[in-house]
N, C-alpha and C positions, 0 to 999 in steps of 0.2 A: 609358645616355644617354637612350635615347627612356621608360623608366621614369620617367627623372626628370623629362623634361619632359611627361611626363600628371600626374607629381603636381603642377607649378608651376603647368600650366596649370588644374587642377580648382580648386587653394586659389583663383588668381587670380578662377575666373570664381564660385565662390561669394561673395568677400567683395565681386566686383561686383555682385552681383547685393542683398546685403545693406545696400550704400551705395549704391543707386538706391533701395533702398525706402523708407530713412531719412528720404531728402531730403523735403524740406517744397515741394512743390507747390502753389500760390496756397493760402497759410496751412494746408493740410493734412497728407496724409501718416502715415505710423507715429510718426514722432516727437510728433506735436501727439497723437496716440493716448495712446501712453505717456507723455504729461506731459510730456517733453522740450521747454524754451521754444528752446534752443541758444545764448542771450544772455548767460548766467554761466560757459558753458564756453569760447565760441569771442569774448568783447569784446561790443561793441555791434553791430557790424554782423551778429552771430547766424552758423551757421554757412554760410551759402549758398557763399559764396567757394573757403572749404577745402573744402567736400562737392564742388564744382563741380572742383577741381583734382583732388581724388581720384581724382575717378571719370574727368578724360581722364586722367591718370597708369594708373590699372587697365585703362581702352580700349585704349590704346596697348600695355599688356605684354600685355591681352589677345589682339591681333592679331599681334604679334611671338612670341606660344608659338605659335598659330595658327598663323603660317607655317612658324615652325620643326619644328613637327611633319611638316609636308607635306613639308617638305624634308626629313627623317631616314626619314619611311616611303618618300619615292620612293628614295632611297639605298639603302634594307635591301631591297628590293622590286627593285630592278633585276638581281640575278645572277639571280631566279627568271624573271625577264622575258624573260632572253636566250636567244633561239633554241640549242636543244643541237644539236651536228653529229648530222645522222645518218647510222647506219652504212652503211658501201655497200651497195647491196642487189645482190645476182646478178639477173643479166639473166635474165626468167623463160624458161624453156624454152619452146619452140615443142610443141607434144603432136605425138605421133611418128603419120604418116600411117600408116594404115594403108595393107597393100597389098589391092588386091582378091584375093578369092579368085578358086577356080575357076571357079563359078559367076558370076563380075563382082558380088559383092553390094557 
């Protein structure tokens, strides 16, 4: 389970990271780089609208693996967490008086 969700959450946060850069910034960006105008692919109004829904759609799964992750490591993390009993200890001995010698030493 927590395998799976570091691979959703890597694909998710690369292909965000992919479709911000795309996006066209006051006329710029990678796409005007690479030739891309977005007006024959995405209609007239170009691609702003769909780039724009993408990317809160990828935000949003991005924060939901996000959490979900924290939630499955605090799960799998709490048996190591819990205080183990420990064993009774014997009451330590008192060291044994000596008695004085003859001398009173």
């Amino acid at each position: 389970m927590y395998g799976i969700l570091i691979f959703f959450h890597l694909l998710i946060s690369v292909i965000l990271v992919l479709v911000v850069l795309v996006q066209q910034p006051q006329k710029g960006g990678m796409a005007s780089i690479m030739g891309g105008s977005g007006d024959s692919m995405f209609g007239g109004s170009g691609a702003a609208p769909f780039m724009a829904k993408v990317t809160t759609a990828l935000a949003i799964a991005f924060m939901v693996t996000s959490l979900s992750l924290v939630l499955v490591s605090a799960r799998l993390a709490r048996p190591a967490l819990a205080p183990r009993p420990t064993p009774a200890q014997p009451t330590p001995a008192r060291p044994a008086q000596t008695q004085p010698g003859p001398l009173g030493d």
